[in-house]
C-alpha positions as CSV (number, residue, x, y, z in Angstrom):
1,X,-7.4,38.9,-1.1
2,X,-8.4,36.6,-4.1
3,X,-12.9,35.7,-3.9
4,X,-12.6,32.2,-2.1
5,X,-13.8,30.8,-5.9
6,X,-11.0,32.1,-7.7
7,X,-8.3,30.6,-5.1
8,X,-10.0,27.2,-5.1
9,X,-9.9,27.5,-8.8
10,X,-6.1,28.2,-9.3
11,X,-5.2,26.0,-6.3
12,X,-6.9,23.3,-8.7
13,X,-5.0,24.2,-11.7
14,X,-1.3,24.4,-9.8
15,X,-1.8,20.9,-8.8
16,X,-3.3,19.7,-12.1
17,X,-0.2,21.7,-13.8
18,X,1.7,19.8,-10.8
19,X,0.6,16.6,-11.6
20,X,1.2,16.7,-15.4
21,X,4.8,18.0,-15.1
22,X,5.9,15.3,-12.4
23,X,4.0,12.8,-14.8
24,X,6.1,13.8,-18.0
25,X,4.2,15.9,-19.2
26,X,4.9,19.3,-20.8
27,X,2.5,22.2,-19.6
28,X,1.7,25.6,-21.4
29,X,-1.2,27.8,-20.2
30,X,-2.6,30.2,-23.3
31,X,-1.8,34.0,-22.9
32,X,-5.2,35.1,-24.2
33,X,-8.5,33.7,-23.0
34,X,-9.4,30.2,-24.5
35,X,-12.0,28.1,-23.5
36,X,-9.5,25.6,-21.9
37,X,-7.0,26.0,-18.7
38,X,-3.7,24.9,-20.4
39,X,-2.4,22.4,-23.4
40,X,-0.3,19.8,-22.3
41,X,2.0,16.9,-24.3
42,X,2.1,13.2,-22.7
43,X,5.8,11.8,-22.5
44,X,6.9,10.7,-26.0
45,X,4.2,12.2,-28.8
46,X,3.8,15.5,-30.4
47,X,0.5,16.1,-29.8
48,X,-0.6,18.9,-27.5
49,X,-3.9,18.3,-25.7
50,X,-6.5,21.0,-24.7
51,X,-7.1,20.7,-21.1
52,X,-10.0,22.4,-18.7
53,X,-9.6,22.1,-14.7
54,X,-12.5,21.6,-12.5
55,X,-12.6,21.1,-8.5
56,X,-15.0,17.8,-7.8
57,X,-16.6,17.0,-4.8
58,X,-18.3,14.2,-3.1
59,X,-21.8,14.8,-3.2
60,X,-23.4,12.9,0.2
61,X,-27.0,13.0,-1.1
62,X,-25.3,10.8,-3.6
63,X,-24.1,8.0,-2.5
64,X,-20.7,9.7,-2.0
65,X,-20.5,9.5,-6.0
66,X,-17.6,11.8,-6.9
67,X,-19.1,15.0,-9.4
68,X,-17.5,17.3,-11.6
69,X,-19.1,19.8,-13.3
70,X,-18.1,20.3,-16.8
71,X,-20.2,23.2,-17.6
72,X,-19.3,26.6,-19.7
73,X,-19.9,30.1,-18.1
74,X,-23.1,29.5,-20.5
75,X,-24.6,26.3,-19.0
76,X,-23.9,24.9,-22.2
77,X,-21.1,21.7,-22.0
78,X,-17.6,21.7,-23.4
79,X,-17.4,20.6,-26.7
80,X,-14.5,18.9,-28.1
81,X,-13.8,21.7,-30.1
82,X,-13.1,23.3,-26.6
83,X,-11.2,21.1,-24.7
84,X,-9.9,17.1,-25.3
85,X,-9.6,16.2,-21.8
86,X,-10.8,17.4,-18.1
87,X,-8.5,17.1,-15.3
88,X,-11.0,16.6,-12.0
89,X,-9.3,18.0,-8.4
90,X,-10.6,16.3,-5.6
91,X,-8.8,17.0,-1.7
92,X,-6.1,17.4,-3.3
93,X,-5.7,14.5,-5.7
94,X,-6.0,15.0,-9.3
95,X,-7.7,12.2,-12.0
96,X,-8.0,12.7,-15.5
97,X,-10.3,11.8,-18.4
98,X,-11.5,12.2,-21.6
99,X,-14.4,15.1,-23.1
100,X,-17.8,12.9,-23.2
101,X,-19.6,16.7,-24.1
102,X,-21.7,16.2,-21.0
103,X,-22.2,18.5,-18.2
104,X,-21.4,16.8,-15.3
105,X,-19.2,13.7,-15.1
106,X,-20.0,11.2,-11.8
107,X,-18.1,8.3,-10.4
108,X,-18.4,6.3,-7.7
109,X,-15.6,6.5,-5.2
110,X,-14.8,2.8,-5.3
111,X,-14.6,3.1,-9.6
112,X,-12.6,6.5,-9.5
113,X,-9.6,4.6,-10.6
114,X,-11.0,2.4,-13.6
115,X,-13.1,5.5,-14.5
116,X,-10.6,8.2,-14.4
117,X,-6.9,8.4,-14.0
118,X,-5.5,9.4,-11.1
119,X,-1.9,11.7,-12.0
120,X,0.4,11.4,-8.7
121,X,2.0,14.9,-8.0
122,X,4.7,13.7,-6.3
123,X,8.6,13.9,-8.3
124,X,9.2,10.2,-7.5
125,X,6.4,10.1,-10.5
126,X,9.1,12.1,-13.0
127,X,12.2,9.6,-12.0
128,X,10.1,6.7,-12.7
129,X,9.6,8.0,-16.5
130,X,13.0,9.0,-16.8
131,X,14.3,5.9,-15.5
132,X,11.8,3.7,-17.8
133,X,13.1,6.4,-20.8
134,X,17.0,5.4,-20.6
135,X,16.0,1.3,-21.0
């Protein structure tokens, strides 16, 4: 069996690749190592965005402020160059946001929402779109 770390880790980035698709996205993961997870395209542009995937957690001593660690197997944080966005998994729900090249990104639990964006992975997401595409 998988080290408990690797698991969490691609448990985090099938529900961020999850998330994306039943948004509208389009998902690709490289073949060769990269310094980000996957490159994804938002419904309706051409660009394709460089994406890392971090599990977050609520860190008690605090204030429950919601963490994500944005650091490279260096220390060092992501630079642009790396990666344009971070997609954060918490319990199981999935927020994105923009590369501040900072190491760790906090929010408070009652902000999560303003701060990040939070990508439903349900399918009823996808109909939505498609629905909102054929007007």
């Amino acid at each position: 069996m998988a080290h408990e770390t690797i698991t969490k880790g691609r448990h985090s980035e099938l529900l961020a690749q999850t998330a994306l698709l039943a948004n509208g996205w389009s998902v690709a993961e490289p073949i060769a190592p990269e310094p980000f997870d996957l490159v994804a395209r938002a419904p309706g542009t051409t660009e394709w965005r460089r994406i890392q995937i971090k599990s977050a957690r609520v860190r008690d001593d605090r204030k429950d402020q919601v963490v994500c660690n944005a650091r490279k197997n260096n220390g060092k944080p992501y630079e642009i160059s790396d990666c344009d966005l971070f997609i954060a998994v918490l319990n199981g729900e999935v927020f994105m946001f923009e590369n501040r090249e900072i190491t760790e990104y906090w929010v408070g639990v009652d902000l999560i929402d303003t701060k990040w964006t939070r990508l439903s992975t349900g399918i009823e997401s996808l109909k939505t779109i498609e629905s909102g595409a054929d007007n």
